[in-house]
Steps between C-alpha positions, in 0.01 A plus 500: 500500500353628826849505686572702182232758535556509909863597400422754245221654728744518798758669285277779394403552910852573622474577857508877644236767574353572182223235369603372137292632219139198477524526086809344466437224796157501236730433158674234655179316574358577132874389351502182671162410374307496881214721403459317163461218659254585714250486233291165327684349259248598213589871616907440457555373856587179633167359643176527655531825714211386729635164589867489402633142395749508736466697847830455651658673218266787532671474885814544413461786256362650699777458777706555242436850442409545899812451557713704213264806614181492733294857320566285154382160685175688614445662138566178358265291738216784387568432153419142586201558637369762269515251202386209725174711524470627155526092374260414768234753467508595110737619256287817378755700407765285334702554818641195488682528167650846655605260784662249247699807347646590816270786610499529902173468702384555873253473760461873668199382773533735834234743505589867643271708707263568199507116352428445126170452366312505148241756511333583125776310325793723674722417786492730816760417761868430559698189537794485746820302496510491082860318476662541156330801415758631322546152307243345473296475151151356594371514886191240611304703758173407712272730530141525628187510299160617565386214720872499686615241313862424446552526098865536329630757289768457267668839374805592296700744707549700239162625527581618894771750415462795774380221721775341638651610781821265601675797687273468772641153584726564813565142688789392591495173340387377144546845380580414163151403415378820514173413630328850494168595482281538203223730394227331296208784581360595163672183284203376241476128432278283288414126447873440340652589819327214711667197626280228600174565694424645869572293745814307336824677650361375833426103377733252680735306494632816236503833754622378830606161327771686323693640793795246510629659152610822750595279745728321200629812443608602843671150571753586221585777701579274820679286258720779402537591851637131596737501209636863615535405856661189472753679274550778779573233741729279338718825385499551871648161532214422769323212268585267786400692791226308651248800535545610202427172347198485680406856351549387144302120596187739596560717197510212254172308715336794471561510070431123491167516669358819277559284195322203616178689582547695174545244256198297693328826503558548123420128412159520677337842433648506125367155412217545224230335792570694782216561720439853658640352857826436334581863583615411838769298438608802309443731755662293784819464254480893506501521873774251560717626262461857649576322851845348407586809313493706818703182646733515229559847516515480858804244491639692223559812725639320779753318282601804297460758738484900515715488187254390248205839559811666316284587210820370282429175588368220358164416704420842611278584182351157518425482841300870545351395131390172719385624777251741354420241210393243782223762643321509212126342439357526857725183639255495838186503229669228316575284775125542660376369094736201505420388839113505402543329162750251657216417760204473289425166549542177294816374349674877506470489883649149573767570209647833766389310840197649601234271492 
């Protein structure tokens, strides 16, 4: 099933200047059952959202659809953590039903210049970077109460029409995700609207904890890579050239050792008794797998050379999608929150060599 969706995902992302259309990356997702199953099983999903029965799987979907299309993989990984939070902080609004029945959920967290805030039971601010704005159906957003608390919002889109503003996304990579700004000055909420209490977005091992699911994502795109290179090369009729081997050896090390700090990743912070430290095995999966991307790609470009930035080609969508998808989250930040975690003392210390 997931080399089925990576197919069906890749064939609706031919390559070429313009970015494919996100709703029907989006339908693929819904038809194949991935969002569905996303939710508890009393909701018509497959399992415990907030500690799924199996976290490799939950690996490889989400490589899966990394690596048909990276602006669906990030959309999809969003979804994931959207319900994750709804089923770990309270169900208030039957949310997870609308999960079960296919609806599509996201996170939309950066703050703009004037960050959102609940003042008198109405938002004031903006959020930046809303991906999916144009598909999503219910968006989880933190904003800050009147003691600066973090608290979480969950709002149907529908109710943000004139809002959205995806035409003011202009990157050159993950385009497709349409991660423009909105305007939630003015937008009235009440007790219905409130996911969990202030203070829980932030709780570990579930914020930082969760960043291998992107990193998942973003390995299926270096998978896709590897598969596309080594095809290049043996229509060249250089499979046996010795550099070229070596090229392809780094490229498939580099694939090899994201999975193994995923899946341990996965199996640690998504176990039902993870402790708040757990978050930096995460995190360090996260960093590694962003440094063997950039060795990946690196390798990549030497083996295939100037011919693949033809924007006809096969990697050149994935590889500027890559690139900008690997900045996100504050990687320096990240690193400096692992490193102290990791060297906290105790067990967690000796387990990464530090004490």
């Amino acid at each position: 099933m997931m080399c089925d969706i990576e197919e069906r995902l890749a064939a609706l992302s031919p390559p070429g200047d313009e970015e494919p259309p996100i709703a029907p990356l989006i339908d693929a997702l819904r038809q194949a059952g991935l969002l569905q199953a996303c939710a508890p099983l009393g909701a018509g999903g497959r399992g415990p959202a907030h500690c799924p029965r199996d976290p490799e799987a939950l690996v490889e979907a989400l490589a899966a659809v990394g690596g048909g299309n990276l602006s669906a993989g990030r959309l999809f990984e969003g979804h994931v953590n959207a319900v994750k939070l709804i089923a770990l902080y309270g169900d208030r609004g039957g949310w997870l039903a609308q999960a079960g029945q296919g609806r599509l959920f996201g996170v939309w967290g950066a703050d703009g210049p004037d960050p959102v805030r609940i003042e008198g039971g109405v938002l004031r601010g903006q959020k930046l970077y809303a991906s999916g704005a144009g598909v999503l159906d219910r968006a989880v957003v933190p904003v800050r109460d009147g003691d600066g608390q973090v608290q979480l919002v969950v709002l149907d889109t529908a109710r943000l029409a004139g809002r959205l503003h995806p035409g003011e996304w202009h990157v050159s990579g993950m385009r497709a995700t349409a991660s423009g700004r909105c305007d939630l000055e003015g937008v009235a909420i009440g007790a219905d609207d409130l996911l969990g209490a202030p203070g829980d977005y932030h709780r570990e091992p579930h914020f930082q904890g969760g960043v291998w699911r992107y990193a998942a994502v973003q390995m299926g795109a270096m998978r896709a890579m590897t598969r596309a290179a080594a095809a290049q090369i043996a229509a060249r009729g250089q499979a046996d050239a010795p550099l070229q081997s070596a090229r392809l050896r780094r490229m498939v090390v580099a694939c090899e050792t994201a999975r193994l700090w995923l899946v341990n990743a996965a199996r640690v912070v998504e176990r039902s008794d993870a402790a708040p430290d757990d978050a930096a095995t995460a995190m360090l999966a996260r960093l590694t797998v962003a440094d063997e991307a950039v060795a990946l790609m690196n390798a990549m470009d030497e083996a295939l050379g100037a011919a693949s930035f033809a924007t006809a080609h096969l990697v050149e969508r994935r590889r500027r999608d890559l690139l900008f998808y690997l900045r996100q989250a504050n990687p320096d930040g990240l690193a400096q929150t692992a490193m102290r975690m990791a060297g906290a003392g105790g067990a967690r210390a000796r387990r990464w060599h530090l004490a």
